[in-house]
Every structure is written in C-alpha cells, then in structure tokens.
C-alpha positions as semicolon CSV with decimal commas, in nm:
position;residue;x (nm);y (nm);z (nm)
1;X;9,387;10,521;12,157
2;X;9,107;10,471;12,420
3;X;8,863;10,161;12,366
4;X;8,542;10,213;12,151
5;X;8,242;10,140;12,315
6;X;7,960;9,993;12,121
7;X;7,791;10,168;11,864
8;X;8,092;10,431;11,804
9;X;8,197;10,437;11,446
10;X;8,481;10,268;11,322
11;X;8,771;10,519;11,227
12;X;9,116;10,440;11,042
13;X;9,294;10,421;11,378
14;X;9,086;10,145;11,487
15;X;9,188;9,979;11,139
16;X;9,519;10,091;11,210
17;X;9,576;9,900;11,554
18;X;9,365;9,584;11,396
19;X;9,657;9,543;11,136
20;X;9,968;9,657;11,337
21;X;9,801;9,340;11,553
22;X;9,759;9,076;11,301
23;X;10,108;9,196;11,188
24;X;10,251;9,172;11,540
25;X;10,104;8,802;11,590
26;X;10,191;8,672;11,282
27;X;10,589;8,746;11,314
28;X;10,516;8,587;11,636
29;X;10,391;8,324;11,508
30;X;10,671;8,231;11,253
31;X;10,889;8,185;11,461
32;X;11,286;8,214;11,475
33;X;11,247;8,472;11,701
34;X;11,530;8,552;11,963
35;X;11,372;8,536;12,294
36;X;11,467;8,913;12,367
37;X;11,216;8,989;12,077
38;X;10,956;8,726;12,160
39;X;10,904;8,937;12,445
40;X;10,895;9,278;12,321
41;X;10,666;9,122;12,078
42;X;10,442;8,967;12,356
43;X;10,439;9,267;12,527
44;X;10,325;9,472;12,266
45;X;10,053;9,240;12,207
46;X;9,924;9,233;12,507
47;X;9,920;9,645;12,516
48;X;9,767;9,667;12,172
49;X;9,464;9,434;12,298
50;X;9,398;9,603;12,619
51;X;9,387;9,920;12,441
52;X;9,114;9,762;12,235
53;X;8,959;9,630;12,497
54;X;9,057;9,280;12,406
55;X;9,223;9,169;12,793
C-alpha cells in the first residue's frame, strides 16, 4: 500500500494496516516471545510503518 499524502481520504486499507499494527505491537509487547519471533515481529513492524510513512 503506498503512503497517503495529506489531504487523501482515509480508505479501509489504511484502517486495515493501523490495526494489523497495534495488533503486531501489542503481541510484542506481552512478551514470552521466542527471539526467532521477536524478530519477524520487529521486522514486520518496521515494514508496516514505512509503508505508512511512519520511519
């Protein structure tokens, strides 16, 4: 998904990648995680924001 610019409307997909986000942070932040999915996690993160234009 490319990264809205200001004043484009908001669509379900942008809701979409806000949620899979806050999902994706908050197993990361409960913890217990084996460090093989920490990463993943991390990583996934950090792509989601960038595509949001979050980085």
């Amino acid at each position: 998904m490319a990264t809205r610019k200001p004043g484009d409307p908001y669509t379900c997909g942008d809701y979409r990648q806000e949620m899979v986000l806050l999902g994706l942070k908050k197993r990361l932040a409960e913890g217990g995680l084996a460090p093989e999915e920490k990463a993943v996690i991390e990583k996934e993160i950090a792509t989601l924001e960038k595509e949001m234009g979050m980085d």
